[in-house]
C-alpha atoms as one frame of an Amber mdcrd trajectory, in Angstrom:
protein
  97.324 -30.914  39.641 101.133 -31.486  40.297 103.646 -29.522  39.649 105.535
 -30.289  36.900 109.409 -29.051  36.320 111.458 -29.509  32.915 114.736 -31.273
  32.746 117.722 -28.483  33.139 119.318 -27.695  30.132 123.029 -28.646  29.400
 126.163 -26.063  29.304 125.507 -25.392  25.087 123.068 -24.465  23.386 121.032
 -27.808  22.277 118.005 -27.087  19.073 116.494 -30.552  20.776 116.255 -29.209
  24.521 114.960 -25.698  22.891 111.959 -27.421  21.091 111.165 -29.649  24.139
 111.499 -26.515  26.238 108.686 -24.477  23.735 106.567 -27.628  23.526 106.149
 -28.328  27.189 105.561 -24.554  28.004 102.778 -24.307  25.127 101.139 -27.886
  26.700 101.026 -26.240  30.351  99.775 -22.640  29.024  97.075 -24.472  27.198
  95.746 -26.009  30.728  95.569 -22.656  32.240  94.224 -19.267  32.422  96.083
 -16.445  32.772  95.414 -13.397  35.358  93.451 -10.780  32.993  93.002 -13.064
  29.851  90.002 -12.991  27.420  88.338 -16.583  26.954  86.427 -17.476  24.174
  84.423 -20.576  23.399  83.500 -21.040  20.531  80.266 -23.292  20.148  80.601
 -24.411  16.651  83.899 -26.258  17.560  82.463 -28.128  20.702  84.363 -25.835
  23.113  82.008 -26.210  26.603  82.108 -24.032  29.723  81.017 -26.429  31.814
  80.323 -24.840  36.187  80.560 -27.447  39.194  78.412 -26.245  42.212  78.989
 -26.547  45.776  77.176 -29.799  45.827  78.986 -31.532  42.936  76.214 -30.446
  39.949  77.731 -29.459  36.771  75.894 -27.006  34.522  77.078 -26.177  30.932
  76.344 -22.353  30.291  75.698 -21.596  26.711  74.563 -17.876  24.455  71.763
 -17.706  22.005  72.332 -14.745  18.849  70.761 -12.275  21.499  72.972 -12.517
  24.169  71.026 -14.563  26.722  72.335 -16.948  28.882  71.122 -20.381  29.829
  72.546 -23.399  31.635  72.121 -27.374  31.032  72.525 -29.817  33.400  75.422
 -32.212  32.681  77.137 -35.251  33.862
């Protein structure tokens, strides 16, 4: 992914530039993960965790009520 940068703000204080500023960040935090952050998907809102292997396979990894793991092939 590219590198994005935001447009400098001007010499005063501008309520426009401030909410652009906020928006933007909370779009590019949303993209990423953070160094130590807790990730939760939740099934019931169709949040996937979806792992690419070496060769190019993808495999969804999902959690029955016990705890167990299990993976499903996807495309």
């Amino acid at each position: 992914m590219a590198r994005r940068t935001f447009t400098r703000p001007g010499e005063e204080y501008n309520r426009e530039y401030q909410n652009y500023l906020v928006s933007e960040l909370e779009n590019q935090s949303g993209l990423t993960f953070n160094k130590g952050e807790r990730i939760e998907a939740n099934g019931g809102d169709q949040t996937e965790i979806v792992l690419v292997s070496p060769d190019g396979s993808k495999f969804k990894i999902e959690a029955d009520n016990s705890g167990n793991l299990s993976t499903t092939a996807v495309s």
